[in-house]
Structure formats: C-alpha cells, structure tokens
matplotlib code that plots the C-alpha trace (Angstrom):
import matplotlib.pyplot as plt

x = [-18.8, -17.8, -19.2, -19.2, -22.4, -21.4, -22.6, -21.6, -19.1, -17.3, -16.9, -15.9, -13.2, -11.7, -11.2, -9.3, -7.1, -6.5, -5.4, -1.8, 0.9, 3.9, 6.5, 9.0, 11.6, 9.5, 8.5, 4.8, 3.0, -0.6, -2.3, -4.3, -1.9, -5.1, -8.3, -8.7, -12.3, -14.3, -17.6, -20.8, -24.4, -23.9, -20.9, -20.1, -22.5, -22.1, -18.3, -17.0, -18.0, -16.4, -12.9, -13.0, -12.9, -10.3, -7.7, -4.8, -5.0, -6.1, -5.7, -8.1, -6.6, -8.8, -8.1, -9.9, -11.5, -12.8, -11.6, -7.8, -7.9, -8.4, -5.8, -3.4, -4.6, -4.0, -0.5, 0.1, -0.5, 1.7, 4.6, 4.1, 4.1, 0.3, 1.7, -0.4, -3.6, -5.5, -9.1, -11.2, -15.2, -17.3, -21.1, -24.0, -24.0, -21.8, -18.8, -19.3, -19.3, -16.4, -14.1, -15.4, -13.0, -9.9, -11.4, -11.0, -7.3, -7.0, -8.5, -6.7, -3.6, -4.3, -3.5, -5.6, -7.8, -10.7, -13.9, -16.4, -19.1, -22.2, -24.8, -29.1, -31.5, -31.8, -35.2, -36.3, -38.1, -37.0, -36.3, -35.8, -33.1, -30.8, -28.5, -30.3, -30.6, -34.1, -34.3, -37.7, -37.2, -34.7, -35.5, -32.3, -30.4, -28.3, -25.4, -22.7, -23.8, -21.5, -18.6, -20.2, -17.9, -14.7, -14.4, -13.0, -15.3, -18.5, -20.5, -24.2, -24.0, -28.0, -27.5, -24.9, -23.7, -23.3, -20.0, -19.0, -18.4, -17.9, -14.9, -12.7, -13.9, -12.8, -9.3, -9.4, -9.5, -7.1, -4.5, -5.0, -2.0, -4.7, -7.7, -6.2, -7.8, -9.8, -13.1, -16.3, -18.4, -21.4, -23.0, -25.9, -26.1, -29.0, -26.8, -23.6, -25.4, -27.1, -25.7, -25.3, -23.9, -20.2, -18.2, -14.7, -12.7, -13.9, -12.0, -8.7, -8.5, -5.4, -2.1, -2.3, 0.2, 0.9, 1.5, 3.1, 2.2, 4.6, 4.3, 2.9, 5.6, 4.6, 4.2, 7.6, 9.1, 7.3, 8.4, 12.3, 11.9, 10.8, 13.2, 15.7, 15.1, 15.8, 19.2, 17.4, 15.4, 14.2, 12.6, 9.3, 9.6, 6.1, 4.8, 4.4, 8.1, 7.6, 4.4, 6.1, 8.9, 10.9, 13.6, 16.6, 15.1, 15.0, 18.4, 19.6, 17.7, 18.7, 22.4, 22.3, 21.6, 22.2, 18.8, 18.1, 15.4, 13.5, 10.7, 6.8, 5.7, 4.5, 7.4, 10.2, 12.6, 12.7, 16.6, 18.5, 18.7, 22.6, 22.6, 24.1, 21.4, 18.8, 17.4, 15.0, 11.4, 9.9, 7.4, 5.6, 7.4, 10.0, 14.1, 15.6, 17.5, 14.5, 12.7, 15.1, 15.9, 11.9, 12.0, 14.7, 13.7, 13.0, 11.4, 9.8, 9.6, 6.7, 6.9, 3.6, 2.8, -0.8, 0.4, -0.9, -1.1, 1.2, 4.0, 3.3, 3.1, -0.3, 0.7, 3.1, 6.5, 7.3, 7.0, 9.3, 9.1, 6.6, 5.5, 6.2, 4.0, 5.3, 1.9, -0.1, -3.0, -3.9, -6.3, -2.7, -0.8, -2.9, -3.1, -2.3, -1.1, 1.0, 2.2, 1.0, 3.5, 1.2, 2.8, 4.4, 7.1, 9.4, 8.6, 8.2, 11.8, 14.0, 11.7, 12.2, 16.4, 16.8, 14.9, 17.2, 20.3, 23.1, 21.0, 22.4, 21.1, 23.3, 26.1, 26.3, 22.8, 24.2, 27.0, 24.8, 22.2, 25.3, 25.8, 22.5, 22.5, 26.0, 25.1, 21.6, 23.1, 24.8, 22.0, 20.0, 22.7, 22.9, 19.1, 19.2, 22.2, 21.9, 20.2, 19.5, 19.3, 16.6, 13.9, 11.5, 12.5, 11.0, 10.7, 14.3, 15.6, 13.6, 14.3, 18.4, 18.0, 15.8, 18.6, 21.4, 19.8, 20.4, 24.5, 24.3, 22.9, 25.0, 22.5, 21.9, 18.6, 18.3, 18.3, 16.9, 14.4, 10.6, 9.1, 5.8, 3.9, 0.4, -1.5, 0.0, 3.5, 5.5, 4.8, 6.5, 9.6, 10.2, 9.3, 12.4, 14.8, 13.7, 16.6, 15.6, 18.4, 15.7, 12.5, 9.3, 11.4, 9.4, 5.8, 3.1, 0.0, -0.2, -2.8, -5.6, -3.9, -5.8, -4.7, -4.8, -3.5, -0.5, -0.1, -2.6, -0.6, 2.7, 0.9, 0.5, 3.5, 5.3, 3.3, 4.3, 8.2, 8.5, 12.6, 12.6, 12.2, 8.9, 8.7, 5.7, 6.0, 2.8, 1.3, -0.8, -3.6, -3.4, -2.5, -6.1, -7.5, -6.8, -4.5, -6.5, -4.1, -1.5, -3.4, -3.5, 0.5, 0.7, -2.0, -0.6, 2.8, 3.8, 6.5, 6.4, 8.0, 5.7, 7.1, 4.6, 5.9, 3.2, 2.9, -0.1, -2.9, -2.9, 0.2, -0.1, -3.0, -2.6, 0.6, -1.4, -4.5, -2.1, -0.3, -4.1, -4.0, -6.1, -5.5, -5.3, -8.0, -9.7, -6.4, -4.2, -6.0, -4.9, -7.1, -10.1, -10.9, -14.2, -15.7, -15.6, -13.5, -9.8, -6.5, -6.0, -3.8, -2.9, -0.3, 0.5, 2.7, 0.5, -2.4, 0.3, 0.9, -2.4, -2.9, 0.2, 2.8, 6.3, 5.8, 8.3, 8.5, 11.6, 12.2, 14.8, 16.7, 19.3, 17.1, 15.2, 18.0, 18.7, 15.4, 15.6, 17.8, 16.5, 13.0, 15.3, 16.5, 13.4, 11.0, 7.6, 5.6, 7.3, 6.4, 8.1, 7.0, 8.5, 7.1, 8.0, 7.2, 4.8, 6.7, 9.5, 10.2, 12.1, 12.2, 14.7, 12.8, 9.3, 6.8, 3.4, 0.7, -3.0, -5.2, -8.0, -8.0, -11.5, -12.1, -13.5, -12.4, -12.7, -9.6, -6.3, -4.2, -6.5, -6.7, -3.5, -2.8, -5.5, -3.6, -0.8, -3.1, -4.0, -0.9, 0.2, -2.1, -0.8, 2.0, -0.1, -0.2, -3.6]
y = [-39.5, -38.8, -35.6, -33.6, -32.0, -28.5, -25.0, -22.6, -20.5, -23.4, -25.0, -21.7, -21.4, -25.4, -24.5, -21.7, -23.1, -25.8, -23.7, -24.0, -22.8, -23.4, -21.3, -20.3, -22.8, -25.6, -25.3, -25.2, -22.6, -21.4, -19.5, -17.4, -16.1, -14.8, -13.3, -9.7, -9.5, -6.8, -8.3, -7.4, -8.7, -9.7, -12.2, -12.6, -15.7, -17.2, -16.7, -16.0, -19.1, -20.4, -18.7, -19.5, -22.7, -22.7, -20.4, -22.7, -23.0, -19.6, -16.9, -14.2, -10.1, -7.9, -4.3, -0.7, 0.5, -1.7, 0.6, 0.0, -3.6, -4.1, -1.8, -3.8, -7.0, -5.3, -4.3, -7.6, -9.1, -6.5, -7.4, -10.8, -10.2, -11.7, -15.0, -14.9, -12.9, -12.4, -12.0, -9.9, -9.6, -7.4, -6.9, -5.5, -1.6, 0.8, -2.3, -3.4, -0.3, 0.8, -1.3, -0.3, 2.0, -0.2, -2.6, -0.1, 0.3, -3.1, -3.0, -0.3, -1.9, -5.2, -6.9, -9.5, -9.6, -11.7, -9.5, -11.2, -8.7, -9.8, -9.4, -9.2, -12.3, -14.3, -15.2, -12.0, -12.8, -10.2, -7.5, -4.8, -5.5, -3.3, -1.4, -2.9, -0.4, -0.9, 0.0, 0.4, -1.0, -3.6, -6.1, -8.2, -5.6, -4.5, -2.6, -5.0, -4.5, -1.4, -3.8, -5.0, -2.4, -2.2, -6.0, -8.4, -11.2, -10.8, -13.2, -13.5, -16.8, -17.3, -21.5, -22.8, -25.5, -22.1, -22.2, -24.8, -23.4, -19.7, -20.0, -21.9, -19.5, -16.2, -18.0, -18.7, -14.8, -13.9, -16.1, -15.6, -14.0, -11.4, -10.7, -10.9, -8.2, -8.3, -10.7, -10.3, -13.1, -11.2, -13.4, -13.6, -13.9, -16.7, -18.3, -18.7, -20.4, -22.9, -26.9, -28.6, -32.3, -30.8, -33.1, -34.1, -32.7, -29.4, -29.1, -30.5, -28.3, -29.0, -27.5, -24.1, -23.4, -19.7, -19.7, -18.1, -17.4, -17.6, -15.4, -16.7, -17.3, -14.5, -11.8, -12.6, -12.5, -9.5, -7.3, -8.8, -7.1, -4.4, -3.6, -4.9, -1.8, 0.7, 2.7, 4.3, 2.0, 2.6, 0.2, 1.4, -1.2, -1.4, -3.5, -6.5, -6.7, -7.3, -9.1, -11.7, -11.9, -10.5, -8.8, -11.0, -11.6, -7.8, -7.4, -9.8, -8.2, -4.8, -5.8, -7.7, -5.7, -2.4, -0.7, 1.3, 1.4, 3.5, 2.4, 3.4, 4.1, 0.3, -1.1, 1.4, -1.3, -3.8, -3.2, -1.9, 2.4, 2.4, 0.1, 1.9, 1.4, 2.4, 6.1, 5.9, 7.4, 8.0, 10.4, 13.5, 12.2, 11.6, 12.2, 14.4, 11.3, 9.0, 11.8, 13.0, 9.8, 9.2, 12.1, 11.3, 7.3, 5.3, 2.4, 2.5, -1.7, -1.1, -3.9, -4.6, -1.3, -0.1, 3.1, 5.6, 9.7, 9.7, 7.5, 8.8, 12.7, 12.3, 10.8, 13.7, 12.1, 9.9, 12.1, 10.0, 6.3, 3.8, 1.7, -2.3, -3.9, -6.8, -7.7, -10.6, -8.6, -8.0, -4.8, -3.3, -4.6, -3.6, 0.4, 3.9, 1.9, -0.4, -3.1, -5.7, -9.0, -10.9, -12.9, -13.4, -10.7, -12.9, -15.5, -12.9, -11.2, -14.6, -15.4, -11.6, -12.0, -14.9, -13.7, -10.8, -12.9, -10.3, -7.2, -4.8, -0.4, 1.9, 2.3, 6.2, 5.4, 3.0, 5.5, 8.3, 6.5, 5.2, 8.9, 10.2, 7.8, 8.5, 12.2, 11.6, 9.6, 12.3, 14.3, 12.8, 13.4, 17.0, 17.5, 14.5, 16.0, 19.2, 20.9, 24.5, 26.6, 29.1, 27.4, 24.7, 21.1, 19.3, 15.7, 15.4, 16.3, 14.0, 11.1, 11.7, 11.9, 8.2, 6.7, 7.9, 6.4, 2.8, 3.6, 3.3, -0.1, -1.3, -1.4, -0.2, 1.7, 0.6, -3.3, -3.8, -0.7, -1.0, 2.7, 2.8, 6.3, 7.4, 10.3, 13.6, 15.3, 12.3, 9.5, 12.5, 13.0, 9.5, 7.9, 10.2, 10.4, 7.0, 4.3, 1.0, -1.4, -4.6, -5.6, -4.2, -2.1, 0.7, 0.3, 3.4, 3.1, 5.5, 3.6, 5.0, 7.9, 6.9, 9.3, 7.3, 4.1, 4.5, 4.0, 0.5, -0.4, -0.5, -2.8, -5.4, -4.6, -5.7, -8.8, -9.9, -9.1, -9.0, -9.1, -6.0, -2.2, -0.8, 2.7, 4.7, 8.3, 9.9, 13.4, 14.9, 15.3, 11.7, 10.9, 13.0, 10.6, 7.2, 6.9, 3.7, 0.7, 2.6, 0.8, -2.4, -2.4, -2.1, -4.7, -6.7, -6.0, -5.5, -3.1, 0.2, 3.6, 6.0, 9.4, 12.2, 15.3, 18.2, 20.8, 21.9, 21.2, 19.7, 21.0, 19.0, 20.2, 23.9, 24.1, 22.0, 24.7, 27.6, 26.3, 26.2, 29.9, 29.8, 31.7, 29.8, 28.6, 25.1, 23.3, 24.6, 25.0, 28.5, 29.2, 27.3, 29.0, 30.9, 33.8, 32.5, 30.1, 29.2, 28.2, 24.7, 23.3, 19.4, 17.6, 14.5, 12.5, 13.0, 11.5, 8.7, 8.0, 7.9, 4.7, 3.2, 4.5, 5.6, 9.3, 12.5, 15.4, 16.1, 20.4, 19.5, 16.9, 16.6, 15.6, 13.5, 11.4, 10.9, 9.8, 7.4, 5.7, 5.5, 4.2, 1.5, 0.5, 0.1, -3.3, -1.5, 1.1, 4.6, 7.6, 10.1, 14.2, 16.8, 20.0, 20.3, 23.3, 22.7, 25.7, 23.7, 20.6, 19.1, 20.9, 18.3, 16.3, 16.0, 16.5, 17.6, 16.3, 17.1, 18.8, 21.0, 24.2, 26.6, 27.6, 30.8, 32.5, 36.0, 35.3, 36.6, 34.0, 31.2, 32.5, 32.5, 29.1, 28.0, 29.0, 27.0, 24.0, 24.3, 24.7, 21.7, 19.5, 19.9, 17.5, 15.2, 11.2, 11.1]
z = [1.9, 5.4, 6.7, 10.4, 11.9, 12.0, 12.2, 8.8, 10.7, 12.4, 9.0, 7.7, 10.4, 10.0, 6.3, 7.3, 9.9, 7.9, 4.4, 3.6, 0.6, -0.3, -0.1, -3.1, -0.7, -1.1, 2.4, 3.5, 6.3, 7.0, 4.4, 6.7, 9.8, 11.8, 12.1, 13.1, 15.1, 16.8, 17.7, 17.8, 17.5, 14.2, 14.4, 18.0, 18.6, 15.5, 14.1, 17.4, 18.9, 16.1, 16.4, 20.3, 19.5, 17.1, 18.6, 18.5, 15.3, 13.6, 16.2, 16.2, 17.3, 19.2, 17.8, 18.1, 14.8, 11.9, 9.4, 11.2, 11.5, 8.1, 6.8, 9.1, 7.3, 4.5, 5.0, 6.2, 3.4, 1.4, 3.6, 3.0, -1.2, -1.4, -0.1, 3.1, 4.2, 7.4, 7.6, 9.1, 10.8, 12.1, 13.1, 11.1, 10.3, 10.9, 11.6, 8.3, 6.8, 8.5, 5.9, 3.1, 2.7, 4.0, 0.8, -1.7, -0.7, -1.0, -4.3, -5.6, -4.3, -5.5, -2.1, -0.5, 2.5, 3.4, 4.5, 6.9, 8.1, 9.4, 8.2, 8.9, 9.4, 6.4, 7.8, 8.1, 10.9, 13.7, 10.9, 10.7, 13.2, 15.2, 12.4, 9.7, 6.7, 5.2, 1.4, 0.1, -3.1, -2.4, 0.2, -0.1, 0.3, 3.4, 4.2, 3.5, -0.6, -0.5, -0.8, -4.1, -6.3, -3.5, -3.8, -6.5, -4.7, -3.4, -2.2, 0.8, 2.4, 2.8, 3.1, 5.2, 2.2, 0.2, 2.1, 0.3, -3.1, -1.8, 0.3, -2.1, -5.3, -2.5, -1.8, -5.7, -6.3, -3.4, -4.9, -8.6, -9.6, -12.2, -10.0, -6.9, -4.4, -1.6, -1.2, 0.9, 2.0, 4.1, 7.0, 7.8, 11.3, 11.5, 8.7, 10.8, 13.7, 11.6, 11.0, 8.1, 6.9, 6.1, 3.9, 5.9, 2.5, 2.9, 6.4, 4.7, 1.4, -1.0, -1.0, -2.7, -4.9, -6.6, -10.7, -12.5, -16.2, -19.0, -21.8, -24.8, -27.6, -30.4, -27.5, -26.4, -29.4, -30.7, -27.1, -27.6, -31.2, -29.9, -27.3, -29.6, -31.6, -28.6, -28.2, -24.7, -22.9, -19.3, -16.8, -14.9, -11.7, -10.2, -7.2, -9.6, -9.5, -5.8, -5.3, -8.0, -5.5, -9.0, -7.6, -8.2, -12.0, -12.5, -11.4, -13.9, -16.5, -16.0, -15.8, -18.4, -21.4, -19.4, -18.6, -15.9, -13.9, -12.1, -9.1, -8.6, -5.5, -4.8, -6.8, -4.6, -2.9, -5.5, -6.4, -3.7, -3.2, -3.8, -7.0, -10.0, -12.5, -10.0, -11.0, -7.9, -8.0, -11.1, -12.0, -9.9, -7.0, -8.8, -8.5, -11.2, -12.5, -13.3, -14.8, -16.9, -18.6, -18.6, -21.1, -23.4, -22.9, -26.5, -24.5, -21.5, -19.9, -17.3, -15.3, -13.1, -13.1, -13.4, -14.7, -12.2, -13.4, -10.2, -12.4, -16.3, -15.2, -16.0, -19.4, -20.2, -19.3, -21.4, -24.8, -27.0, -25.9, -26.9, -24.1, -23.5, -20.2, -18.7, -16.5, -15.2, -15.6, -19.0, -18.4, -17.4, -19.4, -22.8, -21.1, -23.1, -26.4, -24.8, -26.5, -23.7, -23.0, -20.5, -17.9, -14.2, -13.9, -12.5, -15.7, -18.2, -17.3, -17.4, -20.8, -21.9, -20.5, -23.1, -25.9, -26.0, -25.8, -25.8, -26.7, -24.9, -24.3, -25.8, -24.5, -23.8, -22.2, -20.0, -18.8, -18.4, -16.1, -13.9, -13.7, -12.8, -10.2, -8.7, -8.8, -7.5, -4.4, -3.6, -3.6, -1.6, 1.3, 1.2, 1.2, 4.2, 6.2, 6.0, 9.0, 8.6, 12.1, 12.9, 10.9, 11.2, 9.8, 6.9, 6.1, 4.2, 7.5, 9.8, 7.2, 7.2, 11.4, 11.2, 8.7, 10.9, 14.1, 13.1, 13.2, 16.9, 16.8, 14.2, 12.1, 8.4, 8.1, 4.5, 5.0, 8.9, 8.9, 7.4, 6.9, 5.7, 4.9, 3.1, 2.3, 2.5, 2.2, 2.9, 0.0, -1.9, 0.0, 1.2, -2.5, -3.5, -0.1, 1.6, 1.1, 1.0, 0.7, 0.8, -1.0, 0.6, 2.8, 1.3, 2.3, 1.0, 0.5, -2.7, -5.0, -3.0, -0.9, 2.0, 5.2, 8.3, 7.1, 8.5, 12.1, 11.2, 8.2, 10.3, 13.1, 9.9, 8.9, 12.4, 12.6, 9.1, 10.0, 13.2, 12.8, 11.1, 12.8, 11.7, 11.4, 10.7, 9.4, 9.7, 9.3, 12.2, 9.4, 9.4, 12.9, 13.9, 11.7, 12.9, 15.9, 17.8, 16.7, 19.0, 21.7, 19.8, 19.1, 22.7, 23.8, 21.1, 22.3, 19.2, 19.1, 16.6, 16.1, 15.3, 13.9, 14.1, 12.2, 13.2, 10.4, 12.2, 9.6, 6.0, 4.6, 1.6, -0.1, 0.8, -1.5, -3.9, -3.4, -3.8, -6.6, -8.0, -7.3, -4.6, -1.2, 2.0, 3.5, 4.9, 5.2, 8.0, 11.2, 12.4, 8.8, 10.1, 13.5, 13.2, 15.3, 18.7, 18.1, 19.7, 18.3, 17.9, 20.5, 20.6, 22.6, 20.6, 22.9, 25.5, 23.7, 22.7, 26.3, 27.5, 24.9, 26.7, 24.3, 25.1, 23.5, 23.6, 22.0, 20.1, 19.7, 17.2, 14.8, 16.7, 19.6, 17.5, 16.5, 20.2, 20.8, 17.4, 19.5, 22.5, 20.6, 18.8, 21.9, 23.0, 23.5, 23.6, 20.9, 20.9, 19.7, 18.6, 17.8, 16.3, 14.5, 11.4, 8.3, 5.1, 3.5, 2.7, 0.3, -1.9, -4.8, -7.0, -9.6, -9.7, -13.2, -13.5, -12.7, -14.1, -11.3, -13.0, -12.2, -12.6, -16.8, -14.9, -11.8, -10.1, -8.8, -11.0, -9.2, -10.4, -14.0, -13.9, -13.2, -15.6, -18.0, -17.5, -16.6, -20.8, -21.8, -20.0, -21.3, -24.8, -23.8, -22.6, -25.0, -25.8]

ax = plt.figure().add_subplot(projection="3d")
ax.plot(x, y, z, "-o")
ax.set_aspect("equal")
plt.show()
C-alpha cells in the first residue's frame, strides 16, 4: 500500500480538497467549497499550516466572530440544498465555544457543517494550557464536549490514523439524507502537528453520491389508501421538499389530483408565491387561506416537515384531519399519530403520484383553495402597497417598497432576489408577505429562532448564489447582536443589502409579553433605562460605514425605495435604515400558539390571559 508521510491536519485537508459529488445533472464539483478560519493557538500551527498549503484547492475565509462564520457556513449549505458544505475551525476556549450555538441551528435545521475546533494537548504535558477548562472529575474532558448534544457527529482525534475512519464516518452523516446535521471532529492541537504513514486512497476518496430512498411497497400502498379516502386533503410543504430538490415533483403532485398546499417556514419557496394551489404560510405565521383550509382539511400530507408548534398551532390546527408524513427521517415521519410513509420526498411523491393514479381532491375543495389563493394574492398587495401617512412603517410596508425596487432593474423580486430573516418580528411577516417566485428564495432561520443570524446567514447565502441579490432583513435587536460579518462581506467583497428596520428595542416579545398580560418592561429600551441612566441613542448607518459599508438612513418608504435602487445598483455591501413601529402588524391569518402563562398572578391582566391559555389548550390533539 502506497502511503505519504504526513502530519494529521494536512491529511485532513487533502481529503477535503479532494471530496467531490455529483450533481442532480450528472456533472461533478467540490464537496467542500471552503474553510472558514479564525486562528488561534489551538489550530493556527497545526491546521493552518495545513490550509496555507492547500489554498488552491480548498480556500480558507478569514471572518470576524466564530459564532458568524459558522452560521454563514450554515446558510451556505442551506442555499446549496445540503449538496455542498463548508467547514469551519477555531482555537481552544472561548473560539470553540463560540459555535456552539451556530451547531444547534444547524441541528435544529438539519443542515450540514463541518466543526473543527481545537482542542488541548493530548499529551497533557503543558496542561492546563491557556483556555483549557479543567474539570475535576473528568480529565478527558475539555470545552469542545459541549458540542457532544448540538452535534449529529462527534468525534476527539487523539491519534493521527484516527483520521482515517473519522473523517469519512463525519462526511457519511453530513450526507446521509436521515441524520444529516452538523459534525464535530475536536483537535487536539499536539495531534494535528504530528505525522503518520497516510495511505495514498485516503487523499483520493470516491465519488459521493446522494440517495434517495424509496418507500417500501406496503407503506405506499397503505398512505395511497389513505389519501384515497380524503374529499379535503391539504399539503404541509416543509424544507424536505427543498433539501430533496422536490419542487418540480410536488408540483406534479399537487396538480395532479388537485391538492393544495401550503409552506412551513423552511419549506416557503418550494412552489412559486403566485401559483394557484399555493395557500402560502401555514400555521401561527400563517395566511388566512392556509389556515383556514388547515381547519376544515380531512388529510393533512406533511411533506419533510418536522412539525414544529410554529406549523401545527401547537397541535390545535388541524382538528379534523388525520396526518400522512412523507419523510426520510423516520423519527418525523412516525410524529403526533402520523401514519409515517418513509422515504426521499422527491421519490416518495412520483411513487405516492402513481399509486394514486387518477385520484383526484374533491372537487369543491379544489375550487375553493384556487379561491383562497386568488383572494389571498390580493391581499397581500393592499397590506404591501398601502402606505399610511403620519405614522411609523411596519414590515408589510418595507417588504412591498424592497419588491417594487427590482422594477427599475428589470428585474422580478420574486425570482432574482434572495431575502433571508430570523428571530424576531420579521419570520412572521415575511413567512406570510415575502414572494418567492424560486426555490430557496425564502431563507429563515425559524427552527432554532436564533437572533443574529442574519446579517452572517446572508454572507453564506451570497457565496452560495452569487447571481442572485441577497437581501438581509434584520431587526436592530438582532443587528446589536451580531453585525461583524458586515466587515467580512466587504473584505470578502462579497456584495449584500442589509435592511435594518429600528423599532427601537425587542418589539417582538413585548406584544408577546403583553399578550401574556404582562405590562411593559425589559424589552423596549426607553423601558430599560435606570436611575441615572440615559436614552438609548444608536446611529446604525454610521456604525455600517465605519465597517466599510455603504449605509443611509431612509426617513420614509418612499425614500427607501429610492435607496433599494440605488443599493441594487450598487457593486459593494449596502445598508439600508429606516425606523419602523412594533405597534403595528399584520393582523390576517395567524393561530395560536401555546406560551404558558402564570397559574397564579397578582396581576388581573395575567389572570386574565391564563384563562384563555386553559381554554385554548382543550383544542389541542393530544
């Protein structure tokens, strides 16, 4: 056997560079488009002599925050529907433990993303070293365990041949179509440095190739009878529909035997915003069309859907329907009583299509959701058009100005424009207003509601479609919580527009927390100064500019949509603010959602709404 005299990083790197897939065409690219690094003592000697001397083939992205640079790997990978990742390293200590919470989003989100921290001496010999956590009852233990529950891999490379069996079971898990998620293989910095005999086929892995799982013939044929017997059946798209690359199969399906469907937050793009069978957003965030045939629905076809309270109204929308999951995964597919058809959505659909021959919904119910989507559209144009004067604007308004922007360029916001949102105010009104004429076109991060994702997320985004505008809406709660890849975009030269709509404070949660029956307080910062204290005061494009952004501040919509194109006209990362209310939303659709209020209270206001928290819950499917 033919082996190379190399150190465990270097070998770690080669197999990288040298990963390939191939694509649905039949064409074949790089697995792994990059590596994002910041370096420290723990991996700057070791990997990043490594990725030095590799740069031509696997290019390795400086950025500003640990935490950022993995969400952007993140979202690149979302952008890319799982086909491709990018991996990520950081020192010992606090760099490490900076992405832990970037790898539960990717584990909520089921994305993947190849973690690389460093990690202390395997030797022991210097410890305990700078950032090393010492535990006094666990000696093996170091920071980097706290990926052990965020990750669906997780292995401690304490012998370089270790590398040869880790790497490939991580890319294994990244690619499975079931357990994919994000991976962590923790280096030990001695570790990396050290040689070893590496066999040559380690540096020239196989083609990888994606599968897709059929459904197995009495699961088919038992969910055609099933949806054979429905007069009303609706279609939950989730982001399995787009991760499978689905879309096209779904469309079939739906006009085939009539269905409608309506979209989850990670499955919102996967048939195009004007079609007439799509209902748009289902659930708490939902439009009044989706939810209303959710509650009259027979059937319910969840497709790749984990089912989120967020989608089911907290299990109270669907009242009437039983449940049918189409899902590679069979822990989601088997959830609340479903009857589970395990497979490939893209599989399972054309399997599920021909099964059902020329089953078709009722025809009334196929009428009606043509309707409710005609009506709907309409909708969505008032609320988006409509610009009251004298008051603040809200995010219907902002979105209608950033659709209309693209006419100037001859473009159509729906197809060329990428908007991508998070925590907060706006997953609600953009899961419901934003129209997305093209798959992933939609990009939130709503599994694990992570504020600050945004501004990185978009920077993956861009790199993963560079031909497409990118456009991050973000909330100054989030904007104040991670703002640093601005500066990367522009090192990077990586071109975003970045919307910052100031509500001055967490708008979101204080309706939630008043809702709860709960006065004000803690959320919006003129509620937060304290004796001796001042006023909040925070100039957002200025703080934009100083990282080498374009920023302006727009007073109004209508001079927002004349700085939308000016930023589209643009070659460099702009930024964009305007101040914008909390008071106002959009009130159309929606359902509940299950937040517990206090059993006790000396508060009339939250007695009040613990009362009808209870009487809620009766309509809950237990």
């Amino acid at each position: 056997m033919k082996t190379h005299r190399l150190t465990m990083a270097q070998a770690l790197v080669h197999h990288l560079a040298a990963l390939r897939i191939e694509t649905a065409d039949g064409g074949v690219q790089p697995y792994c488009a990059g590596v994002f690094a910041i370096f420290g003592h723990g991996n700057v000697a070791g990997l990043g002599e490594a990725l030095y001397a590799q740069q031509k083939r696997l290019p390795t992205y400086r950025a500003h925050n640990e935490q950022g640079m993995a969400h952007a790997a993140i979202a690149y990978s979302k952008a890319q529907f799982r086909q491709r990742i990018m991996a990520v390293t950081t020192s010992i200590g606090p760099g490490a433990t900076n992405m832990v919470t970037a790898a539960a989003v990717a584990h909520v989100n089921r994305l993947p993303v190849l973690l690389l921290p460093g990690d202390v001496f395997q030797s022991r010999a210097p410890d305990p070293v700078l950032q090393q956590i010492e535990d006094f009852h666990h000696g093996d233990l170091s920071a980097n365990d706290t990926f052990r529950p965020v990750t669906r891999y997780f292995d401690r490379i304490t012998d370089p041949h270790q590398i040869l069996s880790a790497l490939p079971r991580a890319v294994q898990v990244m690619t499975d179509p079931a357990l994919c998620g994000p991976v962590c293989l923790a280096l030990p910095q001695d570790v990396q440095t050290q040689a070893f005999d590496c066999p040559e086929d380690f540096l020239h892995p196989g083609l990888i190739r994606f599968r897709r799982p059929p459904a197995e013939a009495s699961e088919l044929a038992a969910a055609a009878a099933l949806l054979r017997s429905a007069k009303r059946p609706l279609i939950i798209a989730g982001g399995g529909v787009l991760y499978s690359q689905a879309w096209a199969a779904l469309r079939r399906f739906a006009e085939q035997h009539g269905i409608p469907v309506t979209e989850t937050q990670a499955g919102k793009s996967s048939l195009p915003w004007d079609h007439p069978l799509n209902l748009g957003a289902v659930g708490v965030t939902g439009s009044p069309a989706a939810n209303a045939m959710a509650v009259d629905a027979d059937v319910v076809l969840a497709i790749g859907t984990r089912l989120q309270d967020f989608t089911t109204g907290s299990h109270a929308l669907f009242p009437a329907a039983r449940l049918l999951s189409l899902n590679v995964n069979a822990l989601d597919a088997d959830k609340w009583g479903s009857f589970g058809l395990l497979a490939d959505a893209q599989t399972g659909l054309d399997q599920l299509g021909q099964a059902l021959s020329s089953w078709a919904a009722s025809a009334d119910w196929t009428a009606r959701a043509h309707s409710e989507s005609a009506r709907w559209r309409v909708r969505v144009a008032e609320l988006t058009t409509a610009v009251p004067q004298g008051v603040l604007p809200y995010d219907a308004e902002v979105l209608g100005a950033v659709r209309d922007s693209a006419q100037a360029h001859g473009k159509d916001s729906g197809t060329h424009d990428i908007a991508i949102c998070a925590g907060g105010t706006l997953p609600g009104e953009m899961h419901k207003l934003w129209q997305a004429g093209g798959p992933g076109n939609y990009h939130a991060e709503y599994g694990y509601s992570c504020m600050g994702y945004e501004i990185a997320g978009g920077l993956g985004v861009k790199m993963a479609r560079p031909d497409q505008e990118v456009i991050v809406l973000v909330g100054d709660g989030s904007y104040m919580m991670m703002n640093s890849e601005i500066a990367t975009s522009v090192m990077l030269g990586t071109k975003l527009i970045i919307l910052v709509l100031d509500n001055r404070g967490f708008g979101c949660i204080q309706r939630l927390q008043l809702a709860c029956g709960i006065p004000r307080f803690n959320n919006l910062l003129d509620d937060c100064i304290p004796a001796g204290g001042q006023p909040s005061s925070i100039d957002f494009a200025m703080h934009a500019r100083s990282m080498g952004a374009h920023a302006v501040h727009a007073k109004d919509i209508a001079e927002l949509k004349a700085a939308m194109v000016q930023a589209r006209a643009a070659s460099t990362t702009q930024v964009i603010v305007i101040d914008t209310t909390h008071t106002r939303s959009t009130d159309d659709g929606g359902c509940w959602w299950e937040v517990a209020v206090p059993e006790v209270s000396e508060t009339a206001t939250v007695s009040a709404a613990r009362a009808a928290y209870v009487q809620a819950k009766t309509a809950q499917r237990l």
